[in-house]
C-alpha positions in Angstrom: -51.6 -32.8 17.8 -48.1 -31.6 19.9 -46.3 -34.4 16.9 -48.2 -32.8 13.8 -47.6 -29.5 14.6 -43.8 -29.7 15.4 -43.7 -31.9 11.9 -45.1 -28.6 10.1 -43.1 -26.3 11.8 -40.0 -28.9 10.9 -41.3 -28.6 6.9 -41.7 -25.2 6.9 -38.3 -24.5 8.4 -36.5 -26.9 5.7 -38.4 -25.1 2.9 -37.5 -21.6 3.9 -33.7 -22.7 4.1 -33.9 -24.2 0.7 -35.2 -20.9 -0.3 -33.0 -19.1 1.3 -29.6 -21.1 -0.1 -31.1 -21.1 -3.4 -31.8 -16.9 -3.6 -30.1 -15.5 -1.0 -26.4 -16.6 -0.9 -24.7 -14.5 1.9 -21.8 -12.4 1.5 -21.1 -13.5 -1.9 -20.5 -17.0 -0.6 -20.8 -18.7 -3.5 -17.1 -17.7 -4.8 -16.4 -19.9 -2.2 -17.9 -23.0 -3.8 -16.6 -24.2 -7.0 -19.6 -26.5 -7.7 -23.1 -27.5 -6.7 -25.4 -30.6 -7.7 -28.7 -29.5 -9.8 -31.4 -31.9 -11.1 -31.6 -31.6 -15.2 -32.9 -33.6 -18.2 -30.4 -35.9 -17.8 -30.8 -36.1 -13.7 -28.4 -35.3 -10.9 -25.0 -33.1 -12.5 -23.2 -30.7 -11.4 -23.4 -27.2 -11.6 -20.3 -25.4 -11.9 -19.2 -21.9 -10.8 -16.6 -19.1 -10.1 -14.7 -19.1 -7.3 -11.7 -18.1 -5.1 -10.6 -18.4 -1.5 -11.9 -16.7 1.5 -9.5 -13.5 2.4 -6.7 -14.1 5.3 -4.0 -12.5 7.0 -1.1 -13.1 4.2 1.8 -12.1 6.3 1.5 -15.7 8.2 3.2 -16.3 4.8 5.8 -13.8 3.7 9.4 -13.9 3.8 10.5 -10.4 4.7 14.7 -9.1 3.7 16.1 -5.8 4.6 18.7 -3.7 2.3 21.1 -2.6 3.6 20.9 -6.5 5.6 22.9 -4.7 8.4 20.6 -1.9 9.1 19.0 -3.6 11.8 20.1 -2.3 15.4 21.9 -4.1 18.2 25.5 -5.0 16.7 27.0 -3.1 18.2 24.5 -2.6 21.0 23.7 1.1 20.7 21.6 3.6 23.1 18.7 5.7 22.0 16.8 9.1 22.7 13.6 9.9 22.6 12.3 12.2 19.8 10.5 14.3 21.8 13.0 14.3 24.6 16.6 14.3 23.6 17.8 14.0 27.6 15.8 10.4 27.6 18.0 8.1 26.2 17.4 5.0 27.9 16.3 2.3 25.7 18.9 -0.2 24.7 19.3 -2.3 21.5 20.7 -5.7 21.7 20.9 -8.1 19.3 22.5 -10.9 21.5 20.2 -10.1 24.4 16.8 -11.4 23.4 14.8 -9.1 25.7 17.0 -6.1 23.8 16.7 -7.3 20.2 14.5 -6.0 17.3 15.0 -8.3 14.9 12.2 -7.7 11.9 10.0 -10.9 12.4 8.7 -8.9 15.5 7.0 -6.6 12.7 4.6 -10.0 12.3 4.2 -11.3 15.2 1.0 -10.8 17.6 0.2 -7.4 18.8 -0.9 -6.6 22.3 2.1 -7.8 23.8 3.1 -5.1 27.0 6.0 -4.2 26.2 5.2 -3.8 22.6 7.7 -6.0 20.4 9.1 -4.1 17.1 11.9 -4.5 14.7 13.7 -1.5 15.0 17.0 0.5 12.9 20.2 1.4 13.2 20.5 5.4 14.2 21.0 8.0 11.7 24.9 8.1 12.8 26.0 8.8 9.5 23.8 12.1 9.1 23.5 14.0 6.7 24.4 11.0 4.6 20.3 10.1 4.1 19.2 6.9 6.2 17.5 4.5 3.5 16.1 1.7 4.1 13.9 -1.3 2.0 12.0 -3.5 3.7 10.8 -6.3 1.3 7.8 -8.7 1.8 7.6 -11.3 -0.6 5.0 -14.2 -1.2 6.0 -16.4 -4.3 2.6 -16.0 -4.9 0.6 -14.0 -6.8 -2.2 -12.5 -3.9 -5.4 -10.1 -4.7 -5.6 -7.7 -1.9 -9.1 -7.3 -0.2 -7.8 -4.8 3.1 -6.0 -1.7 3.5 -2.4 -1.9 4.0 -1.3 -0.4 7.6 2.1 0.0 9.2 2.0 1.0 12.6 5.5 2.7 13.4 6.5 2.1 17.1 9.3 5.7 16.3 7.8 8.7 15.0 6.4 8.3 11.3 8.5 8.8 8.2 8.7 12.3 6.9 9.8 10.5 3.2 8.3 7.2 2.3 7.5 5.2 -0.7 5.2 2.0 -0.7 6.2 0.0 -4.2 4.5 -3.7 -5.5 5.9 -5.5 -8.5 3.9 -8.4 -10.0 6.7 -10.2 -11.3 8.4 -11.5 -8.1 10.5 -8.5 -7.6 12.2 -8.1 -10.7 9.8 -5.1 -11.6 8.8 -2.7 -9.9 6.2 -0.1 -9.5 4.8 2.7 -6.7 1.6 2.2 -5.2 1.7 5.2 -3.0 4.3 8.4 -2.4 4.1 9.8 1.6 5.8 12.5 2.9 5.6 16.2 5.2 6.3 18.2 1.8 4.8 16.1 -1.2 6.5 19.3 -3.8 9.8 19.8 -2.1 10.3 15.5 -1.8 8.6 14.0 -4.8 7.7 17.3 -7.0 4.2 15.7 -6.5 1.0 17.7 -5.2 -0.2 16.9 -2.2 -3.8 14.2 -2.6 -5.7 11.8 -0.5 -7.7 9.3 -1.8 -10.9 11.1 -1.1 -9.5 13.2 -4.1 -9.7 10.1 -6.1 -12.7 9.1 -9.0 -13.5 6.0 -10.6 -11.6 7.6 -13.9 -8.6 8.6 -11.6 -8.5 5.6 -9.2 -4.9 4.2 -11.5 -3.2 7.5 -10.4 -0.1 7.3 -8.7 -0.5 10.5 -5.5 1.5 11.7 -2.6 -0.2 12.3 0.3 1.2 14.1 3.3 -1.8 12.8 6.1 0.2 10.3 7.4 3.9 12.1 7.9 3.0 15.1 9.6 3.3 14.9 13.1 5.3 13.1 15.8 3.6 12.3 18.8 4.2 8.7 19.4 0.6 8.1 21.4 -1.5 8.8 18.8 0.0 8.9 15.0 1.1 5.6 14.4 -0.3 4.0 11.5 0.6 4.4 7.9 -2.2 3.4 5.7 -2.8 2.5 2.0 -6.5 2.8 1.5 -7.6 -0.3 -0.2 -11.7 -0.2 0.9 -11.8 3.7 0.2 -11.0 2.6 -3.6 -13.0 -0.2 -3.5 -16.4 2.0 -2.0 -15.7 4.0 -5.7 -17.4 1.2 -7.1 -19.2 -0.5 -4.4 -20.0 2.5 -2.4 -19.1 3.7 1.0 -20.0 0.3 3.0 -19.5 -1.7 0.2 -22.7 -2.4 0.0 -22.9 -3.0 -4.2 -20.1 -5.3 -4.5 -21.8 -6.7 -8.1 -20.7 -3.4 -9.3 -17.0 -3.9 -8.0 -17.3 -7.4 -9.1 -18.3 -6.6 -12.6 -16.0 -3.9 -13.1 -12.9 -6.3 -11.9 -14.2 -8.9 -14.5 -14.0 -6.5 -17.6 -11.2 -4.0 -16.4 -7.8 -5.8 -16.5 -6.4 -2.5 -15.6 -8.0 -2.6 -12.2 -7.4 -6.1 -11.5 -3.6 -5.6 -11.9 -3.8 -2.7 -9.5 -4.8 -4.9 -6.5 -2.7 -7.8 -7.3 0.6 -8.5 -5.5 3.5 -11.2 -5.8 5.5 -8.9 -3.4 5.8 -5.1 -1.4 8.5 -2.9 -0.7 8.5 0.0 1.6 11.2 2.7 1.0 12.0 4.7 4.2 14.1 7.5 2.9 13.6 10.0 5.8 13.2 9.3 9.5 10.7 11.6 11.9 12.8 14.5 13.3 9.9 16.4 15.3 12.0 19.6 13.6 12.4 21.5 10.3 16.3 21.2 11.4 18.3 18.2 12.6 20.0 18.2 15.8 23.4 17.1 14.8 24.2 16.5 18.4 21.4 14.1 19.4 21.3 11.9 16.3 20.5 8.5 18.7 16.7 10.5 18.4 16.2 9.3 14.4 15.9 5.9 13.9 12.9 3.5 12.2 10.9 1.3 13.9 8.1 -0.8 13.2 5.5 -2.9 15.5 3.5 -4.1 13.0 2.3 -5.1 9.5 -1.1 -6.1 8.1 -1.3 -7.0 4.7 -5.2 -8.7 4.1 -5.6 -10.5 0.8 -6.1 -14.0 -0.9 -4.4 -16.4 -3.3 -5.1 -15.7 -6.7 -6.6 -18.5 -8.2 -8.2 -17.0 -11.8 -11.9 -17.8 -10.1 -10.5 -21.5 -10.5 -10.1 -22.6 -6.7 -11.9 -22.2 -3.3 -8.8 -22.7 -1.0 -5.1 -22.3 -1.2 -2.6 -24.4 0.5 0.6 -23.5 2.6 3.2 -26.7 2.6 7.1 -26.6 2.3 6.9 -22.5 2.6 4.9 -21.9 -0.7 1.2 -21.0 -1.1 -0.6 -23.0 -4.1 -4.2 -23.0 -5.3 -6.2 -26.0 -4.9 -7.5 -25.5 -8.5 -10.9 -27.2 -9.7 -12.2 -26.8 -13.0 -9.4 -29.1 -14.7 -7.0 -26.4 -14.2 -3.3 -26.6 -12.7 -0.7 -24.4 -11.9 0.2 -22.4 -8.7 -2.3 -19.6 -9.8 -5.0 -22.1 -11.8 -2.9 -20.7 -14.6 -3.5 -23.4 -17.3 -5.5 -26.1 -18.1 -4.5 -29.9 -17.1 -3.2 -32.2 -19.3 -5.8 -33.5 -22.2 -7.8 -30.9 -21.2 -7.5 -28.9 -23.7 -10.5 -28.7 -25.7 -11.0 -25.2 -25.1 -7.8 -22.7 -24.4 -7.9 -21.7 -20.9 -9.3 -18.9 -19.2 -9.4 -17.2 -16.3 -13.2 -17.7 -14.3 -15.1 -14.9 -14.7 -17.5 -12.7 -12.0 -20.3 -12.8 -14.4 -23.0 -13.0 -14.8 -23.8 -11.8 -11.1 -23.9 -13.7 -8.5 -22.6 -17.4 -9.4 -20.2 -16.2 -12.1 -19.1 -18.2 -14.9 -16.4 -21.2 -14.1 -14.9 -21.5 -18.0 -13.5 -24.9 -16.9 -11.3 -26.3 -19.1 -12.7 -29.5 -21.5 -11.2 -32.8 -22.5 -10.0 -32.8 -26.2 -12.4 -35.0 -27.1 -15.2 -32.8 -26.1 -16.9 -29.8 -28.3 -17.0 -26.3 -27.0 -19.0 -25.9 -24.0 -22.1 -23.5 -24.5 -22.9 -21.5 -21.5 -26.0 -21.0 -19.3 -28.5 -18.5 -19.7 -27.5 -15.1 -17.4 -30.4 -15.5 -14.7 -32.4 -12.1 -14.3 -30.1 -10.8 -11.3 -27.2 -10.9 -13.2 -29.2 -8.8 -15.7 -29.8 -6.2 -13.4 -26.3 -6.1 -11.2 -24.3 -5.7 -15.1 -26.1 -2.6 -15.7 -24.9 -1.4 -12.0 -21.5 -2.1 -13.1 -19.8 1.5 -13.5 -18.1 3.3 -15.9 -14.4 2.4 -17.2 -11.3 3.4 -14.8 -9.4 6.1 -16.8 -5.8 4.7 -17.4 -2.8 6.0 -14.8 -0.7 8.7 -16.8 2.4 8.1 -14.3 5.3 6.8 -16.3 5.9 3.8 -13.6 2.6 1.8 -14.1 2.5 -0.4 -16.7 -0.7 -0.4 -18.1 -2.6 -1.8 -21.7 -2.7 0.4 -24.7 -6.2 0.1 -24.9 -8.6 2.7 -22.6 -11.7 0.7 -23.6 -12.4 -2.9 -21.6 -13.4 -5.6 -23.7 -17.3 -6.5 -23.8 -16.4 -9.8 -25.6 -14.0 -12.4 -26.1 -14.7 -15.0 -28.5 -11.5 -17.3 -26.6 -13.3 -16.1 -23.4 -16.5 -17.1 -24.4 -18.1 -14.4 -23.3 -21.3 -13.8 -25.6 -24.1 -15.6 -24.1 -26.7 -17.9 -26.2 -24.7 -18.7 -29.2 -23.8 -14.5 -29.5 -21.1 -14.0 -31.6 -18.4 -11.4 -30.8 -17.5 -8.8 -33.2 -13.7 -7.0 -33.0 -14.2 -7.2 -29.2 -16.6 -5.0 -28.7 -19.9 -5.7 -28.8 -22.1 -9.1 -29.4 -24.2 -10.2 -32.2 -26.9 -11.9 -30.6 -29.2 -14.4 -32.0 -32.8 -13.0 -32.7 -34.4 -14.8 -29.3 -31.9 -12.5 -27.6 -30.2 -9.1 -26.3 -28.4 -7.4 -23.7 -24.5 -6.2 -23.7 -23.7 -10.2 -23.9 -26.6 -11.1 -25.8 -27.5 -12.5 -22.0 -31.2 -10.8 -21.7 -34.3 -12.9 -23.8 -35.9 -10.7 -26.0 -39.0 -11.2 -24.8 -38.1 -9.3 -21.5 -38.9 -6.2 -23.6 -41.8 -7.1 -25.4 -45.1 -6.4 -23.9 -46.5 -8.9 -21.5 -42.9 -10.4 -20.7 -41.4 -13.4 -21.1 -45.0 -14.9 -19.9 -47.2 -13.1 -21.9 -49.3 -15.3 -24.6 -47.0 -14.3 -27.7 -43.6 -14.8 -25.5 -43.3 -18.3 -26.9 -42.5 -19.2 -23.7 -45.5 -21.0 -21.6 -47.4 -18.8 -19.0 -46.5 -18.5 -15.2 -48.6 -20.8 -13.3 -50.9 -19.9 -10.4 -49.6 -20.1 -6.9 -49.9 -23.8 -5.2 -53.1 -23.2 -2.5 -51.8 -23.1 1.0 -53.6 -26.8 2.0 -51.2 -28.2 -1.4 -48.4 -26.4 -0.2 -48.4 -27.8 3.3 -49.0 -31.0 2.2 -45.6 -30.6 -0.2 -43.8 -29.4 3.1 -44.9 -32.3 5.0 -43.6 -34.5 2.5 -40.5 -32.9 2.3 -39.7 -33.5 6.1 -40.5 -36.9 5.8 -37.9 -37.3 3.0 -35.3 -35.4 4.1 -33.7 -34.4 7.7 -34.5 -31.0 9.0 -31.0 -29.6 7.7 -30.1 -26.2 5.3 -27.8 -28.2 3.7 -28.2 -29.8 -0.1 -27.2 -33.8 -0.1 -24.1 -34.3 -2.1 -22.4 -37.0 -3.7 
């Protein structure tokens, strides 16, 4: 009786974690997998899908330079004060003493070291000639931030400071953010946060004076650029309806752009002086210095890889789908068939994989859009107003594409028409011709003139056992589908 029992219990516990894989993926883990085996008319294939590699800390893989390359302190070995004391002027700078040094790979390495470890400057000696400093972290990669950006200053924070990206390697490039005490008398820019931000504004280039303003060392560290707060626009404030996010990314090339990297710069153009005047008589008491960075992202793959590589100091994308390239960026050789495209998000949650085809092969028609993709496009919200700051390059267009006939994006044999909407076939409707008609129509999709055949009547619980004992017999009490 004991054996029976714990047989059922084994059945019942393998059918609720098929059920559970098959609706309930968690945390969007399916962009992790790039494929999954399905039973169809022709038998065991596979199923293909979106997706992209899990987020990580990306500075394990920068390469960091300074300009000016001398600005770092400790040759000569130099003396500093303490901004809030100018009589404490005790801590050395050594760059041939290890235990002195500050050389800028201590902005990386691991925190909660006592004594804290930071790359620090060279004094402002040459006041008032200004004390600039770039500090350039660079990738070789193209990376898709998922994290806020924070700097934690070990000195007093900037009173001037400018956070720049470029997406083309550092030959462009572009602000992200402007920060300083006085926003009007630094930048000519009003003062904003990004609370003041709206879906239509979210492009906008702001200053913001939250993180300059104040100098006690104990307690205003960090410098922050707000990656999550832009995100919960979308998603909302715990990012809870990420198929909104997700379908706004996938039409809005706008917003994609504005959370891709291949490198950052930070511009420190004004050092903390505590004071609306400079002492000119304690000037070892402004200086720059960092502990840390964080910079949280993932390879960009084009929804075309599930992991990324690090060998010979370069990230690459592992790409499936018959795509190559260091960001999935083209299709392989003899493959073809279709010209390439990026994956896409939709339809929610499995997204589309628009693998590329062998030459040989005819265009590839793509699955019906399940019902929950249905319902999370309609979350997706409005269009993101284009930035009106000179700096960002942006398309002339204000209006997302709905369609793409090289993207394939009308579902069921749609047909797209000047990019804007899809002519569906008459079985059809939706945005992307993705919705069956007979959705709408009284009785649904079930109903007796649906065309389509009736649900059936719930299995009894004696059959259903019955299937779960079988199940158990066949198959080991594991979540986890067979695979090839």
């Amino acid at each position: 009786m004991h054996f029976h029992f714990a047989l059922m219990l084994q059945a019942l516990w393998t059918g609720v974690c098929q059920a559970a894989m098959q609706h309930y993926p968690a945390a969007w883990g399916h962009y992790d997998v790039c494929k999954s085996q399905i039973y169809s008319d022709e038998g065991l294939t596979w199923d293909y899908m979106a997706c992209q590699p899990e987020a990580a800390d990306m500075t394990q893989y920068l390469k960091v330079t300074l300009d000016p390359p001398n600005i770092t302190c400790g040759d000569p070995p130099e003396t500093y004060c303490a901004l809030e004391n100018p009589y404490m002027c005790n801590n050395e700078c050594d760059a041939s003493t290890e235990e002195l040094a500050h050389p800028p790979e201590l902005m990386f390495d691991i925190e909660g070291r006592n004594p804290t470890t930071f790359w620090q400057s060279t004094s402002w000696k040459k006041y008032p000639k200004a004390l600039l400093v770039n500090i350039t972290l660079s990738w070789n990669k193209t990376i898709e931030l998922t994290d806020d950006i924070i700097l934690t200053f070990e000195s007093g924070r900037p009173e001037q400071m400018v956070l720049e990206k470029s997406l083309d390697y550092g030959r462009t490039w572009q602000p992200y953010q402007f920060y300083a005490t006085d926003c009007l008398d630094a930048f000519t820019m009003e003062p904003k946060t990004v609370q003041d931000l709206t879906q239509h504004t979210l492009l906008d280039i702001i200053c913001t004076e939250d993180y300059s303003r104040g100098y006690v060392w104990k307690y205003d560290k960090t410098v922050r650029f707000e990656i999550k707060d832009r995100f919960a626009l979308f998603a909302g404030p715990r990012l809870h309806n990420m198929a909104s996010l997700y379908g706004q990314l996938d039409t809005t090339k706008n917003l994609r752009d504005f959370f891709t990297i291949t490198d950052l710069r930070v511009r420190l153009l004004r050092p903390a002086t505590g004071a609306t005047m400079v002492d000119e008589n304690n000037l070892s008491r402004y200086f720059y210095a960092i502990s840390d960075i964080k910079v949280q992202g993932r390879c960009k793959c084009n929804l075309h890889a599930n992991s990324c590589v690090y060998d010979k100091e370069k990230l690459s994308c592992e790409c499936e789908h018959n795509t190559t390239g260091p960001d999935c960026g083209r299709c392989k050789k003899n493959y073809q068939g279709r010209a390439w495209s990026a994956g896409s998000y939709l339809p929610i949650p499995k997204g589309t994989a628009n693998i590329c085809i062998p030459n040989n092969i005819g265009p590839v028609i793509r699955p019906n859009v399940s019902s929950l993709g249905v319902a999370n496009r309609k979350e997706v919200a409005p269009q993101v107003a284009l930035s009106t700051a000179p700096s960002v390059h942006v398309a002339n267009s204000k209006r997302a594409r709905v369609c793409d006939n090289e993207l394939l994006r009308c579902q069921n044999g749609g047909e797209c028409v000047n990019n804007v909407r899809c002519n569906c076939p008459s079985a059809y409707t939706g945005l992307q011709c993705e919705k069956p008609r007979c959705e709408t129509e009284l009785g649904g999709c079930g109903g007796p003139d649906s065309g389509q055949a009736p649900l059936m009547a719930p299995p009894s619980p004696r059959l259903l056992l019955l299937l779960l004992l079988g199940s158990a017999l066949l198959r080991e009490a594991s979540c986890w589908p067979d695979v090839l």
